[in-house]
C-alpha positions in Angstrom: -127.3 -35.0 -29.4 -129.0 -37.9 -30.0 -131.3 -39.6 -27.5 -132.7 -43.5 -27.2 -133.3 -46.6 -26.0 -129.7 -48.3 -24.7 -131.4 -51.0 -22.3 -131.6 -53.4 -25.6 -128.2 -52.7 -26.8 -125.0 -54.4 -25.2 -121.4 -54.4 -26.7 -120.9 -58.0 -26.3 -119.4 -58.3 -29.5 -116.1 -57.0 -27.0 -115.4 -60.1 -25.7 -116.3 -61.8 -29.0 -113.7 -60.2 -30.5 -111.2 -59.9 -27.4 -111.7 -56.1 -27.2 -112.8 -55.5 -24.1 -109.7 -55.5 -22.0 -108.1 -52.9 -24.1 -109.6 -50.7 -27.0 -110.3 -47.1 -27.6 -113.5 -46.5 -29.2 -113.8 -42.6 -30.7 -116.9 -41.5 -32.5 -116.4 -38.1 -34.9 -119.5 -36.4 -36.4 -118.6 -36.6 -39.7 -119.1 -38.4 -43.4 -116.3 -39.3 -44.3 -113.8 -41.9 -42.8 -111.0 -41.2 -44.4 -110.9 -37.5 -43.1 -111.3 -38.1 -40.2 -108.2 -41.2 -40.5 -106.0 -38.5 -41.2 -106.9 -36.3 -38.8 -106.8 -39.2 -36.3 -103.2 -39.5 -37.3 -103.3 -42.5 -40.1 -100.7 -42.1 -42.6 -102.5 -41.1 -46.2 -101.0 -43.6 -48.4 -102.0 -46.7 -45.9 -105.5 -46.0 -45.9 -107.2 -48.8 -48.0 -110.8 -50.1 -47.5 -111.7 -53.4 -46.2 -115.4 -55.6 -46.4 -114.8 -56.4 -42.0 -113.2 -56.0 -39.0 -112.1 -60.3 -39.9 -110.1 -59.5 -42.6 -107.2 -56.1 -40.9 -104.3 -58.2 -40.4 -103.1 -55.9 -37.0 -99.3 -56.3 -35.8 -97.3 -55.1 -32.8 -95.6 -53.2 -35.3 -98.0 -51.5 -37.6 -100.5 -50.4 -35.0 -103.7 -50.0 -37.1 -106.7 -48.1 -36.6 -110.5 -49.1 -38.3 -113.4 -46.8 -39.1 -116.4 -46.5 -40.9 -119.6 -44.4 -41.5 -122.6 -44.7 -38.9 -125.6 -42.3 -39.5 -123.5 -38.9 -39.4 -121.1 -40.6 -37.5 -117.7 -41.8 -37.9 -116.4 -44.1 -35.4 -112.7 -45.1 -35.2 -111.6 -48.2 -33.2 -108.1 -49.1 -31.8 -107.0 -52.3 -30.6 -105.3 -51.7 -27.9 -104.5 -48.7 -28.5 -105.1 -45.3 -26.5 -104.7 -42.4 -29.1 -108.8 -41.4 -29.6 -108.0 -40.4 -25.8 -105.0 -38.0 -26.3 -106.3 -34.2 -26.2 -104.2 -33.7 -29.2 -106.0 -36.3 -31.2 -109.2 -35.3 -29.5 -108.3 -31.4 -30.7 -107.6 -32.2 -34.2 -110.8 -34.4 -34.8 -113.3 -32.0 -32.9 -112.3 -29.1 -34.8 -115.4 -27.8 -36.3 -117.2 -30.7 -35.1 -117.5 -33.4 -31.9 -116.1 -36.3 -30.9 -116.2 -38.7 -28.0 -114.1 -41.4 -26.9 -114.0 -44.1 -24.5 -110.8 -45.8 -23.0 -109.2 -48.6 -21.4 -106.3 -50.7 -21.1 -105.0 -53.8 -19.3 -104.0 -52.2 -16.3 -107.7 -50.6 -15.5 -107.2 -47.2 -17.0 -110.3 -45.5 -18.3 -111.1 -42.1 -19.7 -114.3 -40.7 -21.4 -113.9 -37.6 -23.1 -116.2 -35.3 -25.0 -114.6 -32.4 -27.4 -116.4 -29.6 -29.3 -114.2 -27.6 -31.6 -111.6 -28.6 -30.3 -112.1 -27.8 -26.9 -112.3 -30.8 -24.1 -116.0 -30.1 -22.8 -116.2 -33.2 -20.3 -113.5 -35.5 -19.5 -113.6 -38.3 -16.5 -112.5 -41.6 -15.3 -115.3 -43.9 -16.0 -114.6 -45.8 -12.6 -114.4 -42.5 -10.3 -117.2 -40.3 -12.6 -117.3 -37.4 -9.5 -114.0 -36.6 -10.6 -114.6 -34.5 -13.8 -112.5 -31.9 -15.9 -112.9 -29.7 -19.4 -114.3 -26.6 -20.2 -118.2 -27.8 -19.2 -117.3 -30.5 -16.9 -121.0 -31.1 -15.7 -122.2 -30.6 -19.0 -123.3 -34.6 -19.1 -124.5 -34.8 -15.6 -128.2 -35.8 -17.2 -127.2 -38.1 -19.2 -124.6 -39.6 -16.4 -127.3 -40.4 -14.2 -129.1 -41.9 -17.0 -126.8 -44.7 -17.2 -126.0 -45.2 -13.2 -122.8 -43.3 -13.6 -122.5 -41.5 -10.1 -122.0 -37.4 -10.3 -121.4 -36.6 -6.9 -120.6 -38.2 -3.1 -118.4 -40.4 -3.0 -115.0 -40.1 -5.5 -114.1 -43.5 -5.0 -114.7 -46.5 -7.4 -117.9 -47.0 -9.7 -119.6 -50.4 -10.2 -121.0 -48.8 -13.1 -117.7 -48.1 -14.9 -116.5 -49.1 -18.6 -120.3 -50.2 -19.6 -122.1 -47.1 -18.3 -119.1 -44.6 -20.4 -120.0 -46.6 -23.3 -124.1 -46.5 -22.9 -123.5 -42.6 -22.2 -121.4 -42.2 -25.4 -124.7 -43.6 -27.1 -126.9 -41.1 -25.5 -124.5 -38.4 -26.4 -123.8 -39.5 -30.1 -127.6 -40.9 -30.9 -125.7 -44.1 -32.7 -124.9 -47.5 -31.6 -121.7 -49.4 -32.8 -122.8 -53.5 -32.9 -121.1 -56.5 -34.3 -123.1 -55.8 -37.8 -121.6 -52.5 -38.4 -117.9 -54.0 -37.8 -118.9 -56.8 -40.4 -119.6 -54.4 -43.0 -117.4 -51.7 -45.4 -114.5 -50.6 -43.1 -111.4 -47.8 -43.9 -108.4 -49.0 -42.4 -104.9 -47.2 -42.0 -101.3 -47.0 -39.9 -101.0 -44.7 -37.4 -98.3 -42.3 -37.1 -99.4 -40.9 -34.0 -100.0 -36.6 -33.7 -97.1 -34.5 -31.9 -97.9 -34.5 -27.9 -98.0 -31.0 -26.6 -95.1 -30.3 -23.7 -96.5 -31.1 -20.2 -98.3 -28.6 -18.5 -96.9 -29.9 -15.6 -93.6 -31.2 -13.8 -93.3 -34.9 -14.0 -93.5 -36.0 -10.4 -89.1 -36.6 -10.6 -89.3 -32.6 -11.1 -91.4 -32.0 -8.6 -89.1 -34.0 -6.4 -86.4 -31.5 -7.3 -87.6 -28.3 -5.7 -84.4 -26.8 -6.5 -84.3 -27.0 -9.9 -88.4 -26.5 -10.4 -87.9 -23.2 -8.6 -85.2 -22.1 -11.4 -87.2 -23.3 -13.9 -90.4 -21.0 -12.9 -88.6 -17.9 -11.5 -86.1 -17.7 -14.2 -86.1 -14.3 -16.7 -88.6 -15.7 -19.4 -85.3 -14.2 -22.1 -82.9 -16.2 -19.9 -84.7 -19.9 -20.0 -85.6 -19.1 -23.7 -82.1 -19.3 -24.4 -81.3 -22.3 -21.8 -83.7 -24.2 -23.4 -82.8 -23.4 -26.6 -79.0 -24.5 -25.9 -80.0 -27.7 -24.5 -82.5 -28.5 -27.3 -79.5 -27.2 -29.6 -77.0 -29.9 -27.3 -79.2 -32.9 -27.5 -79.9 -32.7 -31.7 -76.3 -32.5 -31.8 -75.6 -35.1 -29.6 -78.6 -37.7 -31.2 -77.6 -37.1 -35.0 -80.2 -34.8 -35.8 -79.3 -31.7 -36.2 -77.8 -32.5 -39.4 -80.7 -33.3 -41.0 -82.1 -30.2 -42.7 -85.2 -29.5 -41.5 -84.2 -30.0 -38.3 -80.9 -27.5 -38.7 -83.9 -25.0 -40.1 -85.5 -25.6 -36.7 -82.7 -25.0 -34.2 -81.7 -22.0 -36.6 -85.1 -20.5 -35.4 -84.4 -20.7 -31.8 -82.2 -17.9 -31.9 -84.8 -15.7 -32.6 -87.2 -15.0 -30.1 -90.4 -15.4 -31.9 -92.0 -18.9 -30.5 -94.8 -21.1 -32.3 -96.1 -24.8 -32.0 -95.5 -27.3 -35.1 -98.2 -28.3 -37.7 -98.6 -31.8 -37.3 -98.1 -32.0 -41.2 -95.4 -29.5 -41.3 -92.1 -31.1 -42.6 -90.6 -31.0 -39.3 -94.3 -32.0 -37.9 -93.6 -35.1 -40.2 -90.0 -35.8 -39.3 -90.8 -35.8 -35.4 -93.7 -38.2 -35.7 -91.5 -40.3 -37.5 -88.8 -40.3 -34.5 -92.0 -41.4 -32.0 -92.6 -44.4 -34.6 -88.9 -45.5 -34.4 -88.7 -45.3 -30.7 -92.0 -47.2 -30.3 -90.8 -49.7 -32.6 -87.8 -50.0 -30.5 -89.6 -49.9 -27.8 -91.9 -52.6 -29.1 -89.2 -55.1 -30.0 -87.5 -54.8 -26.5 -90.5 -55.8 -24.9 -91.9 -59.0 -27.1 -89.0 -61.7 -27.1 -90.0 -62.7 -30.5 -89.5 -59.5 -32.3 -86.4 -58.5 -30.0 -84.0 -59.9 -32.9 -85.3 -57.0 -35.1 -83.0 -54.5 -34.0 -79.6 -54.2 -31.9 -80.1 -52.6 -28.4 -77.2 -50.1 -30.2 -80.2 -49.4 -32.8 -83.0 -49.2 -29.9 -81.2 -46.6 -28.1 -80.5 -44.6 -31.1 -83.9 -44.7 -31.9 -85.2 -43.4 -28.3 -82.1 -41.3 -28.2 -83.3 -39.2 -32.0 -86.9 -39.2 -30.5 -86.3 -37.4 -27.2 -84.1 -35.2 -28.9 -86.7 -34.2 -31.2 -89.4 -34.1 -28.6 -86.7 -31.2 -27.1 -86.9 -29.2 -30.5 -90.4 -29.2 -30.5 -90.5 -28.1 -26.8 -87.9 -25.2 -27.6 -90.1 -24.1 -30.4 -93.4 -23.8 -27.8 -94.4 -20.5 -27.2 -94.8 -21.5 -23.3 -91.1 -21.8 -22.0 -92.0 -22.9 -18.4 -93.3 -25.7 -20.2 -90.8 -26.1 -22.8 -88.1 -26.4 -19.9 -90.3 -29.3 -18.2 -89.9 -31.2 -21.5 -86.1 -29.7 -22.5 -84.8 -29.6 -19.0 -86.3 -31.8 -16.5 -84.9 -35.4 -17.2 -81.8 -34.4 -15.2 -83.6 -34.7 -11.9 -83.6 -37.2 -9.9 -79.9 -36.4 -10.5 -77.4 -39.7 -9.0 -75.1 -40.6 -11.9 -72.1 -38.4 -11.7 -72.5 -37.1 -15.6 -75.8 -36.1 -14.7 -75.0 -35.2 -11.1 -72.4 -32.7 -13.3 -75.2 -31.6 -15.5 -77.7 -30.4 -13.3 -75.5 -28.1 -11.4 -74.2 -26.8 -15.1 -78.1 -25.8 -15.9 -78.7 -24.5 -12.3 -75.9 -21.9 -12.6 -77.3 -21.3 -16.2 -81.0 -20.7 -15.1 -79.7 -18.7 -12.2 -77.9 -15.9 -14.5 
């Protein structure tokens, strides 16, 4: 952990470059850029190397991701883009190492998170710092107060906010990212974002549903192994998938009771990322009126359709069934249409034996 002087050192170069409303800015000890790229998630055969920031050609619909060396660091920086933040992302990069990153978006969302091999050590909202989570939560406390970000009182809003995470990822890293660095020798690569683990909690629609939440968590763990399974098995069918080999290899292995969590590189690993890039390219297209021409809204749906049945194989496949049936099993509640009315009461009796 590296310690200086941050009073001289500003990240100006934000609104120079129209960053600061929305970036994620993730720092990996490491040497070498590319590694961590494909760690980060950047598809292998996009990386290529550029002289500057000036010269990536970014697009709603090749999301790209920069990075480059900085004394024993590598940094990684997304235009508005989020994934340095995600726990998964955070996992894979950390592992044998560190990493930090520092978030926000257009609506005011901000994280700060520190991993250590793997492990999320110290994780908070840069505008309510009091509220902290991770293995070591209080682990930065120091260095927090350091940079005028609160660590106690109050839990409401910070003055100190998106500056003071980004002066306390200096501390913590010992390196500065300026305008210079960005200037010179970057890697560059397309992301095809890492698997998200299942929820480790009900989505607030679930929660709603105390019925169905209760039969999820009381149910014989043998019993919602093989409801999930069946409705994993029902939606691949019903989205197209399950024809496709490695996916029929997958829903072959629910019916044994053996559970696991998929490589990120594994075939399926590859297939299921690929389904999250087609439904955010849907996704994407529905949302800007000039690229809404790219695809049919038949074509969108199929695309969100494929991904959420994949995301249900992968959650089938998760040793944790309580938290494979959140994923699998809890987008029938709130339940108002009469097909999903009909469907909700079909899983109830199921869960119930």
């Amino acid at each position: 952990m590296g310690d200086h002087d941050w009073l001289d050192e500003e990240y100006d170069w934000l609104d120079d470059t129209n960053l600061r409303e929305a970036f994620c800015l993730t720092f990996v000890r490491d040497r070498d850029e590319s590694a961590v790229l494909r760690r980060f998630g950047a598809d292998p055969a996009s990386l290529r190397s550029l002289a500057g920031a000036d010269q990536a050609t970014p697009s709603p619909l090749t999301p790209l991701v920069l990075a480059g060396r900085l004394d024993g660091w590598v940094f990684v920086l997304e235009e508005n883009g989020y994934q340095g933040s995600r726990i998964e992302v955070l996992r894979a990069v950390s592992g044998g190492t560190e990493a930090l990153s520092v978030y926000t978006n257009v609506n005011g969302n901000r994280r700060f998170a520190h991993a250590v091999h793997g492990v999320l050590r110290t994780g908070f909202d840069p505008g309510s710092p009091v509220r902290r989570w991770g293995e070591a939560p209080d682990a930065l406390v120091p260095l927090m107060r350091r940079v005028g970000l609160p660590d106690r009182g109050d839990p409401g809003w910070s003055s100190a906010g998106l500056e003071a995470a980004l002066r306390l990822a200096d501390l913590v890293t010992g390196v500065h990212l300026d305008a210079d660095r960005l200037a010179g020798p970057l890697t560059t690569g397309q992301l095809v974002p890492l698997l998200s683990d299942p929820p480790e909690l009900p989505t607030w629609m679930l929660r709603d549903d105390q019925e169905l939440l209760t039969a999820i968590t009381t149910a014989p763990p043998d019993l919602l192994r093989r409801v999930v399974a069946a409705e994993a098995r029902r939606r691949a069918v019903e989205a197209g998938i399950a024809i496709e080999p490695v996916l029929a290899d997958a829903l072959a292995e629910l019916d044994r009771p053996e559970r696991r969590t998929v490589p990120d590189d594994s075939p399926l690993g590859l297939l299921l990322r690929e389904l999250a890039c087609q439904s955010e390219l849907a996704g994407t297209s529905l949302a800007l009126p000039t690229l809404r021409g790219r695809m049919t809204d038949a074509e969108r749906q199929q695309a969100f359709q494929r991904h959420s049945a994949g995301l249900a194989v992968q959650a089938a496949l998760f040793p944790d069934q309580v938290r494979a049936a959140y994923q699998v099993l809890g987008w029938v509640a709130p339940a108002r249409d009469p097909a999903r009315v009909a469907h909700r009461a079909r899983l109830l009796a199921e869960l119930r034996g």
